[in-house]
TORZAVEX-562250 format. One record per residue (C-alpha): x, y, z; residue number from 1; residue in one letter. Coordinates in nm, 2 decimals, padded with zeros to 4 digits, always signed. Layout:
N
[atom [X; Y; Z]; NUM; 'A']
...
% end
This chain:
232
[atom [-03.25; -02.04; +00.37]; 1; 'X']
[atom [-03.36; -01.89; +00.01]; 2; 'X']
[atom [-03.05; -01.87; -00.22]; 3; 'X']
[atom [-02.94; -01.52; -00.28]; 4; 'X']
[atom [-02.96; -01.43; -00.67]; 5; 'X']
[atom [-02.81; -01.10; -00.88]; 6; 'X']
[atom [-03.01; -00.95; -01.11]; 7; 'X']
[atom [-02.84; -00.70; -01.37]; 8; 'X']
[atom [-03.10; -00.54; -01.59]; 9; 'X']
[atom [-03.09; -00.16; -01.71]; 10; 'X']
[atom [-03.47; -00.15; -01.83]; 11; 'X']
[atom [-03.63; -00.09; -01.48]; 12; 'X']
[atom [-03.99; -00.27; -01.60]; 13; 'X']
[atom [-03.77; -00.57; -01.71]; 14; 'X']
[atom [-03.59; -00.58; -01.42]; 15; 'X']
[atom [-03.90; -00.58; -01.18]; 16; 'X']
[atom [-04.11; -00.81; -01.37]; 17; 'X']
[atom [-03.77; -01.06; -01.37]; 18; 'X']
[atom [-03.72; -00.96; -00.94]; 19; 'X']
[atom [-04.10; -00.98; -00.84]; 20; 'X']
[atom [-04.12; -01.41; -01.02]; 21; 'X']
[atom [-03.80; -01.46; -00.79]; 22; 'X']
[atom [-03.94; -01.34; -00.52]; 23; 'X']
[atom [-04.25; -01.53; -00.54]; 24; 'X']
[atom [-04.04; -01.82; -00.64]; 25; 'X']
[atom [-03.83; -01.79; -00.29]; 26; 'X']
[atom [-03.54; -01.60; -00.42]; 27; 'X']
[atom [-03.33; -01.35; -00.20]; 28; 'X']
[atom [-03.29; -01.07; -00.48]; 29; 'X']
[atom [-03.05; -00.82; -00.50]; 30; 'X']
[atom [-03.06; -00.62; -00.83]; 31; 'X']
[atom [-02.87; -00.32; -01.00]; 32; 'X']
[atom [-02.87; -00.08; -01.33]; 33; 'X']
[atom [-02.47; -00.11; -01.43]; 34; 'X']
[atom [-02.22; -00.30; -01.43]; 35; 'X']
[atom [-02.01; -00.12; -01.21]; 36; 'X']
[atom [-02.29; -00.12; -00.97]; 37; 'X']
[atom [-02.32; -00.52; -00.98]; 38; 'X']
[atom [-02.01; -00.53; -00.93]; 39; 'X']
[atom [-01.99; -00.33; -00.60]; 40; 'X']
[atom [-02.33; -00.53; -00.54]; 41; 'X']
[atom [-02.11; -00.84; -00.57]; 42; 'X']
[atom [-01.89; -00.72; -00.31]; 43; 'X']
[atom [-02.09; -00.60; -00.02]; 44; 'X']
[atom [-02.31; -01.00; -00.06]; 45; 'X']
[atom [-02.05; -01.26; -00.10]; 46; 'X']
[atom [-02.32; -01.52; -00.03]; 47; 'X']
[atom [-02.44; -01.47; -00.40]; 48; 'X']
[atom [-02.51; -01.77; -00.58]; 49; 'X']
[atom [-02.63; -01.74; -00.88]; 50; 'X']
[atom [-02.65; -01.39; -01.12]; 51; 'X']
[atom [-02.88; -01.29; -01.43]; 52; 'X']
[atom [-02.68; -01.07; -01.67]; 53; 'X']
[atom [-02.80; -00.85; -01.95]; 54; 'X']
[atom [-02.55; -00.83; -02.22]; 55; 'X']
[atom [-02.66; -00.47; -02.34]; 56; 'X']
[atom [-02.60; -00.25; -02.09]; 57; 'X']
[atom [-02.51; +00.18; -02.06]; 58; 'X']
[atom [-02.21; +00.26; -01.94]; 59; 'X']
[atom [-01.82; +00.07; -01.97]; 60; 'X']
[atom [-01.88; -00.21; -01.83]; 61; 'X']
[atom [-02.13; -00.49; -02.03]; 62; 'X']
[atom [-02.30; -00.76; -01.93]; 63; 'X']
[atom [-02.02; -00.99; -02.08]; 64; 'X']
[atom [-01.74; -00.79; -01.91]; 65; 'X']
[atom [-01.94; -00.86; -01.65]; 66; 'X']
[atom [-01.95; -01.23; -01.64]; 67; 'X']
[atom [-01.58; -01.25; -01.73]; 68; 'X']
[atom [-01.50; -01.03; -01.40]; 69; 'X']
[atom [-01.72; -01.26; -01.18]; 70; 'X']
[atom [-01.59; -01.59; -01.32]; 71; 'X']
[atom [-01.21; -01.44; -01.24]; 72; 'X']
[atom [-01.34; -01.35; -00.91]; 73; 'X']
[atom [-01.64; -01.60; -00.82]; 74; 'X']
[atom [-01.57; -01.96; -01.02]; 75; 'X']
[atom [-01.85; -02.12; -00.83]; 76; 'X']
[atom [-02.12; -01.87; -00.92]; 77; 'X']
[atom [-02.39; -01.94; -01.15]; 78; 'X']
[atom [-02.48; -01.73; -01.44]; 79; 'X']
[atom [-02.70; -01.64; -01.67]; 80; 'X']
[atom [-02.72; -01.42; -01.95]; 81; 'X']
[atom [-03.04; -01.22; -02.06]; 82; 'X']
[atom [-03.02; -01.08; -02.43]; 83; 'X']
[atom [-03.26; -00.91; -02.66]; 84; 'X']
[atom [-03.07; -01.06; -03.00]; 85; 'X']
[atom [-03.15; -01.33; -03.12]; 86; 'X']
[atom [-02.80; -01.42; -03.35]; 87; 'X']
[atom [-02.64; -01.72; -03.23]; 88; 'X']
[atom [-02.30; -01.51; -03.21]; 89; 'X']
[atom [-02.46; -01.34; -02.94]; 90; 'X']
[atom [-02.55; -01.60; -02.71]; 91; 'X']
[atom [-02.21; -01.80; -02.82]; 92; 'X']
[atom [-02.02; -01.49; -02.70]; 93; 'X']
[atom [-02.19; -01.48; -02.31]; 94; 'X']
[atom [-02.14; -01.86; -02.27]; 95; 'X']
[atom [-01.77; -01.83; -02.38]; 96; 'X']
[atom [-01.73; -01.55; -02.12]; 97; 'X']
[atom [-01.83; -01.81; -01.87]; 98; 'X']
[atom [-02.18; -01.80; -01.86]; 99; 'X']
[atom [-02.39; -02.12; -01.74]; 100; 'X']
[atom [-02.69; -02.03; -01.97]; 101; 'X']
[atom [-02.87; -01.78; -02.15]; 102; 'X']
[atom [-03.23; -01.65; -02.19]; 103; 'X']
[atom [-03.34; -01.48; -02.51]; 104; 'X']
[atom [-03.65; -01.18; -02.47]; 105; 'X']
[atom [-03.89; -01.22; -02.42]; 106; 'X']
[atom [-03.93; -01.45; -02.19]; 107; 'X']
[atom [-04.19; -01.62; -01.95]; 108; 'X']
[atom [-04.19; -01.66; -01.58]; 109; 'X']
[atom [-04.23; -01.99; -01.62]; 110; 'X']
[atom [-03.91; -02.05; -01.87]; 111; 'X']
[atom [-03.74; -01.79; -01.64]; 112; 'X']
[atom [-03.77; -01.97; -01.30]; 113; 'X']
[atom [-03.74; -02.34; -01.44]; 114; 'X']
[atom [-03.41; -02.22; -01.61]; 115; 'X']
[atom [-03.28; -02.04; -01.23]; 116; 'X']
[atom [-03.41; -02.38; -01.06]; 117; 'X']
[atom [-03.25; -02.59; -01.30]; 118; 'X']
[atom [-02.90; -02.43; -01.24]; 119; 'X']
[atom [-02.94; -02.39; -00.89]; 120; 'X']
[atom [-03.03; -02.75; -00.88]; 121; 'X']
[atom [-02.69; -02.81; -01.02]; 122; 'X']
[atom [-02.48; -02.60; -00.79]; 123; 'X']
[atom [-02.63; -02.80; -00.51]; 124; 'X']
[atom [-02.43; -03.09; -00.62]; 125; 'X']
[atom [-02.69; -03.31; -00.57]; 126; 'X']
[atom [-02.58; -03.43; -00.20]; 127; 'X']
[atom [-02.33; -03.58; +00.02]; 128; 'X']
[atom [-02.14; -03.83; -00.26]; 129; 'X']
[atom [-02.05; -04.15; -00.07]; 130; 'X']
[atom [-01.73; -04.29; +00.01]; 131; 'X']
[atom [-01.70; -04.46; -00.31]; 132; 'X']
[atom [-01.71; -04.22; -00.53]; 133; 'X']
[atom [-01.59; -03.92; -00.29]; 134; 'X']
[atom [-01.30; -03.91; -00.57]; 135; 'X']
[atom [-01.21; -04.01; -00.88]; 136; 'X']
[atom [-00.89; -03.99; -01.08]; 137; 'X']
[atom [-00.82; -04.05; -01.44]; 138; 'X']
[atom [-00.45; -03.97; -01.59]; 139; 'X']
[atom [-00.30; -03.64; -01.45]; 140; 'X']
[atom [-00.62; -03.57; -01.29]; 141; 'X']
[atom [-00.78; -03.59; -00.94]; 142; 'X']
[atom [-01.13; -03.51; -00.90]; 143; 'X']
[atom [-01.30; -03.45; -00.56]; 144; 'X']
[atom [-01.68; -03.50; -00.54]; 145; 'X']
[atom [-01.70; -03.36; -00.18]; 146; 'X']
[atom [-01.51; -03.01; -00.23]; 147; 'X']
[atom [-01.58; -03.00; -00.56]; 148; 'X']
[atom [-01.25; -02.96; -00.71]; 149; 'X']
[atom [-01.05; -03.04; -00.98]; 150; 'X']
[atom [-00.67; -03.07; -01.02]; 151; 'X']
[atom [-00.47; -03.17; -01.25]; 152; 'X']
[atom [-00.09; -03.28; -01.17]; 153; 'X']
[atom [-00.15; -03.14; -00.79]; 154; 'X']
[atom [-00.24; -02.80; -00.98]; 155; 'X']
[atom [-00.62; -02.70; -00.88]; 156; 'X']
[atom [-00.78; -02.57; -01.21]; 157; 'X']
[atom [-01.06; -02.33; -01.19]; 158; 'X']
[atom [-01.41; -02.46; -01.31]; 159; 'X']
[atom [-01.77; -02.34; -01.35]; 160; 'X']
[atom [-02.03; -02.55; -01.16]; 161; 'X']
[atom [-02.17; -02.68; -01.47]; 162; 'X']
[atom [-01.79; -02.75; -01.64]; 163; 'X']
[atom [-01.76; -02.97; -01.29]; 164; 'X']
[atom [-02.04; -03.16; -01.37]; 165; 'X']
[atom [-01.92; -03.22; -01.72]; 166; 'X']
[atom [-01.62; -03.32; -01.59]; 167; 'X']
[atom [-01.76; -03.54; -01.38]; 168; 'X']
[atom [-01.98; -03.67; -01.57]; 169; 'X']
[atom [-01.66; -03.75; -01.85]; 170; 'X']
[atom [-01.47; -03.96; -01.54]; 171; 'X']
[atom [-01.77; -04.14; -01.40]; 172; 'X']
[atom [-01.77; -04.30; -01.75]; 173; 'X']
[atom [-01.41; -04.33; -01.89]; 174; 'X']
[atom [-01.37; -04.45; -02.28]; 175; 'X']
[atom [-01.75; -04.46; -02.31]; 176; 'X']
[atom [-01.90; -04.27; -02.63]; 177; 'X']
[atom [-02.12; -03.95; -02.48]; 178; 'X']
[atom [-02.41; -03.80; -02.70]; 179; 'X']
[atom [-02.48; -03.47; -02.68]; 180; 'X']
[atom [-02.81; -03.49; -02.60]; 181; 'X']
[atom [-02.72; -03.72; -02.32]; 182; 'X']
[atom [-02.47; -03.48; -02.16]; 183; 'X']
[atom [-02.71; -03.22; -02.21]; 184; 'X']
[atom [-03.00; -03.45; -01.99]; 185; 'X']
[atom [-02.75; -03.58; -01.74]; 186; 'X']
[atom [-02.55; -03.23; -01.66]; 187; 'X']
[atom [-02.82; -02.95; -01.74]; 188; 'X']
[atom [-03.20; -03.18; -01.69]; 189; 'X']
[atom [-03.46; -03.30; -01.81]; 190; 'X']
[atom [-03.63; -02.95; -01.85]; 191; 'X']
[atom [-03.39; -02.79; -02.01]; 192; 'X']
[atom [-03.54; -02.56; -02.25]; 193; 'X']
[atom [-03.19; -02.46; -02.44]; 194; 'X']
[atom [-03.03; -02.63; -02.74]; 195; 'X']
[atom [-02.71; -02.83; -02.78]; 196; 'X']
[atom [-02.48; -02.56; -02.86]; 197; 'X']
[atom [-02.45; -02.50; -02.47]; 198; 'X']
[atom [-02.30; -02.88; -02.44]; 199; 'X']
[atom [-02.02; -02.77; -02.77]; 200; 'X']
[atom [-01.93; -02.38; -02.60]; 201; 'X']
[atom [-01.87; -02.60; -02.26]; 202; 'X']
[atom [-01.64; -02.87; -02.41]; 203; 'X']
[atom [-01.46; -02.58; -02.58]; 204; 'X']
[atom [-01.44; -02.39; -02.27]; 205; 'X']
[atom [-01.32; -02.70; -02.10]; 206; 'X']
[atom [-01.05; -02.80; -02.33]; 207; 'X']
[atom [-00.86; -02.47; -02.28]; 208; 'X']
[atom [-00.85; -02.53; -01.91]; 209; 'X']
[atom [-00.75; -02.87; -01.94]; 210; 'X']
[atom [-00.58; -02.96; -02.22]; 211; 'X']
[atom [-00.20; -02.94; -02.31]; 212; 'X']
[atom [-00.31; -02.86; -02.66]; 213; 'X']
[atom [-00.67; -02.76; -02.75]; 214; 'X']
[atom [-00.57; -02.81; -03.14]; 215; 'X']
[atom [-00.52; -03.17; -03.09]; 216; 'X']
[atom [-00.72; -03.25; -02.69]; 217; 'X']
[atom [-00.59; -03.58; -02.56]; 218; 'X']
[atom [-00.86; -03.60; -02.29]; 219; 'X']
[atom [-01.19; -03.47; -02.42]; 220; 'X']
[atom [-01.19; -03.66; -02.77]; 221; 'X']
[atom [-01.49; -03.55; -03.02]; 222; 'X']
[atom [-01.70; -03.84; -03.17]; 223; 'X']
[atom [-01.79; -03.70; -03.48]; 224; 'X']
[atom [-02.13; -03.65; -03.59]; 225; 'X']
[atom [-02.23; -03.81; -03.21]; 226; 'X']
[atom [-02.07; -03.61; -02.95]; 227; 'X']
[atom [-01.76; -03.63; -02.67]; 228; 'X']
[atom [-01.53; -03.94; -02.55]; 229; 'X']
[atom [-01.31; -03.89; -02.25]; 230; 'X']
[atom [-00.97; -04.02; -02.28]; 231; 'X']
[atom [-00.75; -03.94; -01.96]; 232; 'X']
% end
């Protein structure tokens, strides 16, 4: 059954050339011109999975008001931003809001469908885990493979997909130096097409949700100059 995918796009020949690729890639499409629209979109198909956001959008609600609603609403979902800019505030700002990715324009269908395979890929989970490793727990904090879940002291903590695999990632390897272009490889692919700023926003993102005190984190530790060490 063909995953079922959001697009939010106000510029209508943007918006079909971006629907018609994931169609013919095997993509259920829903799509809408506002945010308040996507929204009620949202609503009426709680089977989304995944959701391409413009940033710049009419109206009161943009695409980063966006995002922030459907993370408060929808943890699990996967996102990604679409923006015109090109300033590295701009696509900074959408992945602090809770976005997965981003996607400057223009864009090819080729970079558009390997990036919406790529983080579909990763909300699969990547299978059944075995017994073994069903859950792991490090410190305050119990993490379960099969439900996908995190909590910390008995407290469930809400996480992107991707900030789950980071996570994951962090306490299948306790103590051990992590670079970040291997956490980069091992979380987002091998065909990634973004840079390493994605891994930094995501360790930022995950220290507020985790930490006791993000001035001073006592589980994600930075390796200066290399990348993150995880310390629970």
């Amino acid at each position: 059954m063909p995953q079922k995918l959001l697009v939010l796009e106000d510029e209508e020949n943007i918006r079909s050339f971006v629907v018609i690729n994931l169609k013919r890639a095997g993509y259920d499409v829903i799509e809408a011109g506002t945010g308040e629209e996507a929204l009620r979109l949202i609503t009426a198909h709680p089977d989304t999975r995944l959701a391409l956001l413009d940033i710049m959008l009419p109206g009161a609600l943009d695409g980063l008001e966006v995002c922030r609603r459907l993370r408060a609403a929808h943890p699990g979902m996967g996102v990604i931003m679409l923006t015109a800019k090109t300033q590295e505030l701009d696509k900074v700002t959408g992945l602090v809001s809770g976005a997965d990715d981003y996607i400057t324009k223009p864009f090819s269908p080729t970079e558009l469908i390997a990036r919406v395979d790529a983080l579909s890929r990763r909300l699969g989970g990547g299978g059944e885990p075995s017994e073994s490793s069903a859950k792991l727990r490090s410190g305050p904090f119990t993490l379960s493979a099969r439900n996908r879940t995190l909590q910390k002291n008995g407290v469930k903590l809400k996480l992107t997909q991707v900030e789950f695999n980071i996570i994951k990632l962090f306490m299948e390897n306790p103590d051990r130096a992590l670079s970040r272009e291997e956490i980069l490889r091992r979380v987002w692919g091998e065909e990634y097409f973004g840079d390493l700023k994605i891994v930094d926003v995501n360790i930022r993102r995950l220290r507020i949700k985790i930490e006791d005190d993000t001035a001073n984190p006592a589980f994600i530790t930075t390796v200066w100059g290399f990348g993150y060490k995880w310390g629970g």
